[in-house]
N, C-alpha and C positions, 0 to 999 in steps of 0.2 A: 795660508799657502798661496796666495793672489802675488804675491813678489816675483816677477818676472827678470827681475834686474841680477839674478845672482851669477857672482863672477866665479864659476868652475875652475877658471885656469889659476886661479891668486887661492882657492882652495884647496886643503890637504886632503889625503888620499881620507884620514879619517873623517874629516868634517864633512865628504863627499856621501860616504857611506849612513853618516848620523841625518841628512838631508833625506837621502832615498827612505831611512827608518822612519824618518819623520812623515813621509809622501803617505808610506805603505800605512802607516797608521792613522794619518789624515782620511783616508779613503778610508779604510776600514769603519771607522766609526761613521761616517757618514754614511755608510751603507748600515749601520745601525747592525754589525756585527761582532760579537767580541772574538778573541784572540782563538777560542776554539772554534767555534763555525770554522774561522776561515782556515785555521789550522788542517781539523779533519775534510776542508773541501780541497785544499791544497794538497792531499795525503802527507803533511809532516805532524810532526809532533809539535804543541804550543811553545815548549821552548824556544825552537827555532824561529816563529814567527816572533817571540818577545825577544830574541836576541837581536834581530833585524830591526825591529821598532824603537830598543834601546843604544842603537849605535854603533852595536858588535856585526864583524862580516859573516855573510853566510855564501855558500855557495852559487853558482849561477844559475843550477841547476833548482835549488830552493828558491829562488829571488824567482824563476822563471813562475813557478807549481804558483806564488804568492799571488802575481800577478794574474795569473789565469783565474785562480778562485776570486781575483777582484775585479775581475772582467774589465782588465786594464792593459793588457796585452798589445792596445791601439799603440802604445807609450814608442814599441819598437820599428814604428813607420819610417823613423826616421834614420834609420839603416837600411833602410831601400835604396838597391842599387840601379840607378838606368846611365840606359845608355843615352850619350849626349853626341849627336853631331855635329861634326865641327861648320862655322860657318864657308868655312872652301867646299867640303864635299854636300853640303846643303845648295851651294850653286851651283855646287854639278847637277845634282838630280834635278832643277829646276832645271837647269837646259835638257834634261833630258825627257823633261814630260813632254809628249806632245802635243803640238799649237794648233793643228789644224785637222777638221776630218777629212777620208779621200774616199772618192767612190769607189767604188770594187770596179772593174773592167768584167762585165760581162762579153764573151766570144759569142754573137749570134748568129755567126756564121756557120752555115753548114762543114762538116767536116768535110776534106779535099778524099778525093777517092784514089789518088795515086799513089 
């Protein structure tokens, strides 16, 4: 699974699906668990987890339960959304910070009595 080269977009919806089956069972076994552990830590039934490892789609909601009993959840960083300033309103606020400190004006004058 060290192949970083793989081209998603020239891939079919099914061969995409057979790649995640493949991840999800990569991991698994390296975590030195079989299909049931992570089945009943995921609350699904083993089928579903072999249907996923063998290439067949499941749910997102199952794919989600997989990924948390494989403490792999990190995977979804990269649907993090920020926000990005553009660089016109990033020169605005640099003009806007200010450049200089100013003394306070202290009044040490007695108040006028008129």
């Amino acid at each position: 699974m060290g192949n970083t080269n793989i081209h998603w977009i020239a891939m079919s919806d099914k061969a995409i699906v057979e790649a995640i089956g493949a991840f999800l069972k990569h991991k698994r076994l390296n975590q030195n668990k079989t299909q049931s552990q992570i089945a009943q830590d995921a609350g699904l039934n083993r089928w579903t987890l072999s249907q996923i490892e063998n290439g067949e789609a499941i749910s997102m909601a199952s794919f989600i339960q997989i990924l948390r009993a494989l403490d792999q959840l990190n995977i979804f960083d990269v649907f993090k959304i920020e926000t990005q300033i553009s660089p016109l309103e990033l020169a605005k606020l640099e003009q806007q910070k200010r450049q200089r400190a100013r003394n306070k004006k202290i009044d040490k004058k007695p108040d006028s009595n008129w």
